[in-house]
TORKOL-43828 format. One record per atom (N, C-alpha, C): x, y, z. Coordinates in steps of 0.2 Angstrom, whole numbers, padded with zeros to 4 digits, always signed. Layout:
N
XYZ
...
This chain:
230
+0452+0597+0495
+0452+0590+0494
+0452+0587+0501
+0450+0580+0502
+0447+0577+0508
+0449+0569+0505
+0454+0566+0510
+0458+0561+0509
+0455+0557+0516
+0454+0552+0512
+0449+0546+0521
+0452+0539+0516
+0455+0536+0520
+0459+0527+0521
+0455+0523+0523
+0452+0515+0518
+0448+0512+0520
+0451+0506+0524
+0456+0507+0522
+0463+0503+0525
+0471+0504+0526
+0474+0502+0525
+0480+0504+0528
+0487+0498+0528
+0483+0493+0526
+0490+0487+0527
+0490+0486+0519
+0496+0483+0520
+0499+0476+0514
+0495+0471+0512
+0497+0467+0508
+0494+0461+0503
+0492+0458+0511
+0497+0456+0515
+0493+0450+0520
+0494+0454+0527
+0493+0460+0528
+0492+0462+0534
+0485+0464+0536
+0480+0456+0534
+0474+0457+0536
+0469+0462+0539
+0474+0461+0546
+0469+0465+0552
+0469+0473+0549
+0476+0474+0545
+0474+0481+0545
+0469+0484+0536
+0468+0478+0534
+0464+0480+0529
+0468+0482+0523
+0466+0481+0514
+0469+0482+0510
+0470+0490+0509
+0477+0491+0508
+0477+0500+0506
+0472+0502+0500
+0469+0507+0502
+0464+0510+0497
+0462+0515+0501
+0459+0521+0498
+0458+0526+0500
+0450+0530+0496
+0447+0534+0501
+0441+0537+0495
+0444+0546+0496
+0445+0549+0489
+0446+0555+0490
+0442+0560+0484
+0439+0565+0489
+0432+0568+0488
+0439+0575+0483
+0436+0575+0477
+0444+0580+0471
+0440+0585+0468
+0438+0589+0466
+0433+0595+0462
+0427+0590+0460
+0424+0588+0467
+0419+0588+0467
+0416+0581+0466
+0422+0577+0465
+0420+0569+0462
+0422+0566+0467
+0421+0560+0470
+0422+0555+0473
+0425+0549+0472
+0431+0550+0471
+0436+0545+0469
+0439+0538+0472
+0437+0531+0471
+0442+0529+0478
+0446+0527+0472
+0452+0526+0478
+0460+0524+0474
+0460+0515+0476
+0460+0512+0471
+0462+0506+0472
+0455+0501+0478
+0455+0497+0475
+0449+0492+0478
+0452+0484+0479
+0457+0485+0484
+0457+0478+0485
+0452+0472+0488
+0453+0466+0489
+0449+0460+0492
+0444+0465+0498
+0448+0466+0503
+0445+0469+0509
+0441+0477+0508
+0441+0480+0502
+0440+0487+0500
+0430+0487+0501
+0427+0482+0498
+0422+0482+0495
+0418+0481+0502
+0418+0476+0505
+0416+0476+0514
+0417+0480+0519
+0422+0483+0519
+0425+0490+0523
+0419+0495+0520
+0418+0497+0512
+0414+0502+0509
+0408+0500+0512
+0407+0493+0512
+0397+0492+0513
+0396+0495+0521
+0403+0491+0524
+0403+0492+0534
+0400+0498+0534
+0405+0504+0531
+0405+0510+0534
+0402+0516+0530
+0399+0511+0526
+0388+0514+0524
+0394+0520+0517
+0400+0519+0514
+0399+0523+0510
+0401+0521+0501
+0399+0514+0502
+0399+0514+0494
+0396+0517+0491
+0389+0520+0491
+0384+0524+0487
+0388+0531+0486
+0394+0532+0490
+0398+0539+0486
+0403+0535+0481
+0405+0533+0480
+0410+0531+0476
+0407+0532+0468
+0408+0536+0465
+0406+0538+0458
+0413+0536+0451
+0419+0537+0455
+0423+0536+0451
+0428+0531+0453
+0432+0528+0451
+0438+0524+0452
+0444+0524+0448
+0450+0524+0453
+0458+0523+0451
+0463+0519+0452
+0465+0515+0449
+0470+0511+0452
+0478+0512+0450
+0479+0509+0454
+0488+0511+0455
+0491+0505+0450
+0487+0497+0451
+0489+0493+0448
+0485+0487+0449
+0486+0481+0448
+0481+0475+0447
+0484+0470+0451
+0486+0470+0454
+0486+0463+0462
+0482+0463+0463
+0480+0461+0469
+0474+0456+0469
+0474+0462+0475
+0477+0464+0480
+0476+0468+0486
+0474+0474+0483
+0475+0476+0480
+0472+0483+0475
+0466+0485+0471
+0464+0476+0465
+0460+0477+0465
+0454+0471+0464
+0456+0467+0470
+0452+0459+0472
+0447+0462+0472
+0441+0465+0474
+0435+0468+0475
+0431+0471+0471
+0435+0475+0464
+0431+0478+0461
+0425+0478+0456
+0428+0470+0454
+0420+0466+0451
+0415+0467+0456
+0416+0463+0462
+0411+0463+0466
+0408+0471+0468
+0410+0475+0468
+0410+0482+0470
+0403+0484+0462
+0406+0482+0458
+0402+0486+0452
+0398+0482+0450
+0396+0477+0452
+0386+0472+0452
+0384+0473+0458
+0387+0475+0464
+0383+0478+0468
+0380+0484+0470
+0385+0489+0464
+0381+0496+0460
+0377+0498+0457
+0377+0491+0453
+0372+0490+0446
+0365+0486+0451
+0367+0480+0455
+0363+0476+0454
+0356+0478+0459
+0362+0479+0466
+0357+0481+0474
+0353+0490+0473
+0361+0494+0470
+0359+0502+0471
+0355+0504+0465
+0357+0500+0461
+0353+0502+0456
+0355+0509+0453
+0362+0511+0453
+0365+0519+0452
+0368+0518+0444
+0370+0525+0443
+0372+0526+0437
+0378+0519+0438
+0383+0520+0430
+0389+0516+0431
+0394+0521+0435
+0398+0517+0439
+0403+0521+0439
+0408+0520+0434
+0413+0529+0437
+0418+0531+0429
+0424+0526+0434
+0428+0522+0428
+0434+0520+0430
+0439+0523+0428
+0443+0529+0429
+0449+0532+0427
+0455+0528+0423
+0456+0530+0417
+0462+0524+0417
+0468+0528+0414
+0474+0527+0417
+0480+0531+0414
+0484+0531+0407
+0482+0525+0405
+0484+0522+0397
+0479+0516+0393
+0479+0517+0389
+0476+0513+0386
+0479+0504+0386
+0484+0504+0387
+0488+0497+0389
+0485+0494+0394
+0486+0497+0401
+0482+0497+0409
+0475+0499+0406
+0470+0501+0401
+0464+0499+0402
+0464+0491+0399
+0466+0492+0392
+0466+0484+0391
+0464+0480+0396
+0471+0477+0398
+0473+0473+0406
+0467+0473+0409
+0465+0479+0411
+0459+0477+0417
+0455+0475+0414
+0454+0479+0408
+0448+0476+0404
+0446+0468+0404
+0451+0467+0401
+0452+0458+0401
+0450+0455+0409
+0455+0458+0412
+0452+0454+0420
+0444+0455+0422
+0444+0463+0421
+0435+0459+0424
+0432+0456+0418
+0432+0455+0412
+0430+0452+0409
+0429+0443+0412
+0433+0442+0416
+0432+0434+0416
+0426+0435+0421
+0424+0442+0426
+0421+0441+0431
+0415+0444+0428
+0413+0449+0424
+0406+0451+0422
+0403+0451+0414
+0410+0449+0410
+0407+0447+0403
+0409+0453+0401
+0403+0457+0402
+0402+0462+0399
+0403+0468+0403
+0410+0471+0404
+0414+0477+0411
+0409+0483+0407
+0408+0485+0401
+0405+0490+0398
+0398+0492+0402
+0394+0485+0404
+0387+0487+0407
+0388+0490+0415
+0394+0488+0417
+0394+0491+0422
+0398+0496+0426
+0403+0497+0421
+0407+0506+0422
+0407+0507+0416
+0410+0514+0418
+0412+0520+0410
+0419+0520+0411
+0422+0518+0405
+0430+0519+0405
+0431+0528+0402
+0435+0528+0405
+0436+0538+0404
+0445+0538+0402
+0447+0539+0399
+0456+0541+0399
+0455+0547+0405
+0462+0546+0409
+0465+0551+0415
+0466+0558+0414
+0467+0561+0405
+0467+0566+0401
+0462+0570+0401
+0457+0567+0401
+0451+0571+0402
+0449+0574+0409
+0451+0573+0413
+0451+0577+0421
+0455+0582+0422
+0454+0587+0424
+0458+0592+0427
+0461+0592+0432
+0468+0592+0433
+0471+0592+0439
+0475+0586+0441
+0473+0581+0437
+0474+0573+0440
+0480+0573+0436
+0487+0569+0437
+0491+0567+0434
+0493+0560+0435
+0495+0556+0431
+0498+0548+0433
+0505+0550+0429
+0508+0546+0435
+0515+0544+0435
+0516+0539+0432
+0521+0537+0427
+0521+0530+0425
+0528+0528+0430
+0524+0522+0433
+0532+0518+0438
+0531+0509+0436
+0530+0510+0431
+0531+0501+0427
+0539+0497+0432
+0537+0494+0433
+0543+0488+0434
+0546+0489+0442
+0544+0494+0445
+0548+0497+0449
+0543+0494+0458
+0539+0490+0457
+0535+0488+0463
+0536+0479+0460
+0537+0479+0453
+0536+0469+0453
+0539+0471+0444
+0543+0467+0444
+0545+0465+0438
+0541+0464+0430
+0543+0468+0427
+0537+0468+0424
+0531+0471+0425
+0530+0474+0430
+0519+0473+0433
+0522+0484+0429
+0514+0483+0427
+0513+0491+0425
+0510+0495+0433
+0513+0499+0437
+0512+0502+0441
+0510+0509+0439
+0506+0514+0445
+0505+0521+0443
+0507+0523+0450
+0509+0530+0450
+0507+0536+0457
+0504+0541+0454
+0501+0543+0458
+0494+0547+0455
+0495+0555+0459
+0497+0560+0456
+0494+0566+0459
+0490+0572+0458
+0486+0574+0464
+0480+0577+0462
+0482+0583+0465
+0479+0589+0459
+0481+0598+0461
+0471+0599+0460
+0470+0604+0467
+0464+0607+0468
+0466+0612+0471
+0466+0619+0468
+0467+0624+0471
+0474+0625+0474
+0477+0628+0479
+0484+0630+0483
+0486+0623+0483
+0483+0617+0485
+0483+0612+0488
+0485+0605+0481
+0492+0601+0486
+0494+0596+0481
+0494+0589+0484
+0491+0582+0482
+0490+0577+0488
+0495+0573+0481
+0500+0570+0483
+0503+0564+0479
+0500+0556+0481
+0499+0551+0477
+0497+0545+0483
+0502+0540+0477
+0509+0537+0479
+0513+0534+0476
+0513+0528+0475
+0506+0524+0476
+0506+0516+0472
+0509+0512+0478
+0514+0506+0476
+0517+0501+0477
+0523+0505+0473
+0528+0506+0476
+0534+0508+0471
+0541+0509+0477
+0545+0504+0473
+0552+0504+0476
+0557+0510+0476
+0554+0512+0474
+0561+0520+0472
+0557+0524+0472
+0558+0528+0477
+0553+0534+0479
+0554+0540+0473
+0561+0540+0474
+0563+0547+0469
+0561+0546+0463
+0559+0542+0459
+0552+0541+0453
+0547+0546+0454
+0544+0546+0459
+0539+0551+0463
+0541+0558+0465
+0546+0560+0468
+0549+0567+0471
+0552+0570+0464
+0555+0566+0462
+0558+0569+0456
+0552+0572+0452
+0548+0570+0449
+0540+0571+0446
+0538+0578+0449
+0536+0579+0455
+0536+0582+0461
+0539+0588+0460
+0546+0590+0460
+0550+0594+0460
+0551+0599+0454
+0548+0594+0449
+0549+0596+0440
+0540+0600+0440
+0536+0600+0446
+0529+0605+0446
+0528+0609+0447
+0524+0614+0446
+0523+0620+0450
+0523+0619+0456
+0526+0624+0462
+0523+0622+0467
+0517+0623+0471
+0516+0620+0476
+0509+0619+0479
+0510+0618+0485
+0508+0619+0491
+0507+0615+0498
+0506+0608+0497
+0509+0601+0497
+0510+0596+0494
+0509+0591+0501
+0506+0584+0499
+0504+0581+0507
+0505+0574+0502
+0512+0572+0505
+0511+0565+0502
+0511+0557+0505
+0507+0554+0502
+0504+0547+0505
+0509+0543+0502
+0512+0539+0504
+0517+0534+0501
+0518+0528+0505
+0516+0522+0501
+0518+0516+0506
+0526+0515+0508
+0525+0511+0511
+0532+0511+0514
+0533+0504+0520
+0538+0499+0520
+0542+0495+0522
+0547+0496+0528
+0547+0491+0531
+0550+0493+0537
+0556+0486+0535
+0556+0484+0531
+0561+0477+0530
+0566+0479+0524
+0573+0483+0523
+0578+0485+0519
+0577+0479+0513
+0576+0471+0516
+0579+0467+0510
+0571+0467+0505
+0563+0470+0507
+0560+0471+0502
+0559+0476+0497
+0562+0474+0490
+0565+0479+0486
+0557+0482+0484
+0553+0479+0484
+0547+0479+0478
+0544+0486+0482
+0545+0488+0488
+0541+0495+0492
+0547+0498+0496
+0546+0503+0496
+0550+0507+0498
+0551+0509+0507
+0557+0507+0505
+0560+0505+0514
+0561+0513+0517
+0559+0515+0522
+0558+0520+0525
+0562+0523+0527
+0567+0522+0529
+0574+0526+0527
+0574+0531+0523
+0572+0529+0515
+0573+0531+0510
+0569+0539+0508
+0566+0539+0515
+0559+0542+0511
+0561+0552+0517
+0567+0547+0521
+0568+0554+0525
+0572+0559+0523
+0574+0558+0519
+0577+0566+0515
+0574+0571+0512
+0567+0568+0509
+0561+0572+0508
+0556+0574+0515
+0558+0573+0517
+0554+0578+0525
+0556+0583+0523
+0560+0586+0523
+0563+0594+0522
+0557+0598+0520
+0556+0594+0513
+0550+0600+0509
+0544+0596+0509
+0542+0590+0511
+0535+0587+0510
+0534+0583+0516
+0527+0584+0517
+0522+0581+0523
+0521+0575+0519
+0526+0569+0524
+0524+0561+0520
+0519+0557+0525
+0515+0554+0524
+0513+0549+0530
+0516+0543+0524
+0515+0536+0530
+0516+0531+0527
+0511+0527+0526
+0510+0523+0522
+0504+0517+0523
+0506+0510+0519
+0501+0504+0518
+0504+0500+0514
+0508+0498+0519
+0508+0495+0526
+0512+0493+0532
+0507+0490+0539
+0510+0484+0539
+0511+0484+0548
+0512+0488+0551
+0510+0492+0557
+0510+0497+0560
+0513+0494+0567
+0512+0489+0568
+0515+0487+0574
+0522+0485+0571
+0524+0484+0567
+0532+0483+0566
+0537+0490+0565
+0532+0496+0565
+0535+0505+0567
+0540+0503+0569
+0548+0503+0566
+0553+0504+0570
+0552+0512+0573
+0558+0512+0582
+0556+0515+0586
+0560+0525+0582
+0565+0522+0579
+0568+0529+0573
+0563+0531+0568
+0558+0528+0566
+0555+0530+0562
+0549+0538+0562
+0552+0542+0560
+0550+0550+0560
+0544+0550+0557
+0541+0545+0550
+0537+0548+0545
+0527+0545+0551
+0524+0548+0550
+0519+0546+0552
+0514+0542+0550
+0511+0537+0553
+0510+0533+0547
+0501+0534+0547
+0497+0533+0542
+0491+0536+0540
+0487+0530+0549
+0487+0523+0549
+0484+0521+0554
+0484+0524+0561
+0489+0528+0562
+0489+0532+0567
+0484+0540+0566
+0483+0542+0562
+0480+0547+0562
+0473+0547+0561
+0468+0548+0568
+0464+0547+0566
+0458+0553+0560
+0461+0557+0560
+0455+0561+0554
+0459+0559+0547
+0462+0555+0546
+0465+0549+0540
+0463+0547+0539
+0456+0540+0541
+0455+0535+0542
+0448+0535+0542
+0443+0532+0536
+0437+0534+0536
+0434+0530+0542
């Protein structure tokens, strides 16, 4: 597996572009979440033509603002097959349904919805309510061989995640979790939180201001690493 970030910030930490990642999984090329900024980062860095399949964590606007635009300009400039949109439940295909609906009429002409069941390896977490009231969230983990990458969404309570984690077989495990540097933001996980799992798991962080790294913070964050960052 080969994990490359188109981005790396929050809803409004512009400069560092919407979190969303393209990860190459048995063979498929996946990107996780397509926010506002996602779709112009892909054209900049000449790789939307890999993008074959998509995943979303949840439907903000930072995750998945771009996506209409992303698949008329698959259908309309590349001329390529549809891309697959992975979906974890039929409720969350709805929902999206509905939204690109207002933007392409007809979302059937230009991807293929797929249930998450039907892929090997992939798993979604259900973390409903625990990033925004209400809002239907996912963490997604993907097993390829020895090798285990977690990517945790928008999610206030990390142990939703670790916990899930802990109850798997084991695997050499690499996990990607957003994270906050502000205690009073309950809706993402304050990074405090996330250091008792160092013990057993390689965490980076993302989904942050990198410039606001408190100077105690241990976890590594994906914008510093550059073989992270497409």
């Amino acid at each position: 597996m080969q994990i490359k970030f188109l981005g790396t910030g929050g809803a409004f930490d512009v400069d560092y572009l919407n979190s969303a990642a393209k990860l190459h999984f048995r063979g498929k090329h996946i990107l996780i979440d397509c926010g506002f900024t996602v779709f112009p980062a892909l054209v900049h860095k000449n790789l939307i033509q890999r993008v074959d399949h998509i995943l979303l964590t949840h439907l903000h606007n930072d995750h998945c603002g771009s996506l209409a635009t992303m698949l008329l300009y698959k259908s309309i400039i590349e001329k390529s097959p549809r891309p697959v949109i992975i979906y974890p439940s039929e409720q969350f295909k709805s929902q999206l349904y509905t939204l690109l609906e207002l933007q392409l009429k007809t979302p059937d002409k230009y991807a293929e919805f797929v249930p998450l069941e039907q892929f090997a390896g992939l798993t979604a977490i259900d973390t409903f309510g625990q990033h925004s009231e209400g809002m239907q969230t996912y963490a997604y983990v993907f097993d390829e061989g020895d090798d285990r990458i977690a990517y945790s969404g928008d999610l206030g309570k990390p142990e939703t995640l670790f916990d899930r984690l802990e109850k798997m077989n084991p695997l050499r495990t690499c996990v990607f979790h957003e994270i906050t540097f502000n205690a009073e933001n309950t809706g993402h996980t304050y990074y405090k939180k996330l250091l008792p799992y160092l013990t057993n798991y390689e965490i980076f962080g993302y989904h942050c201001d990198p410039t606001q790294n408190p100077l105690d913070n241990p976890i590594r964050l994906v914008f510093y690493e550059p073989d992270l960052m497409a």
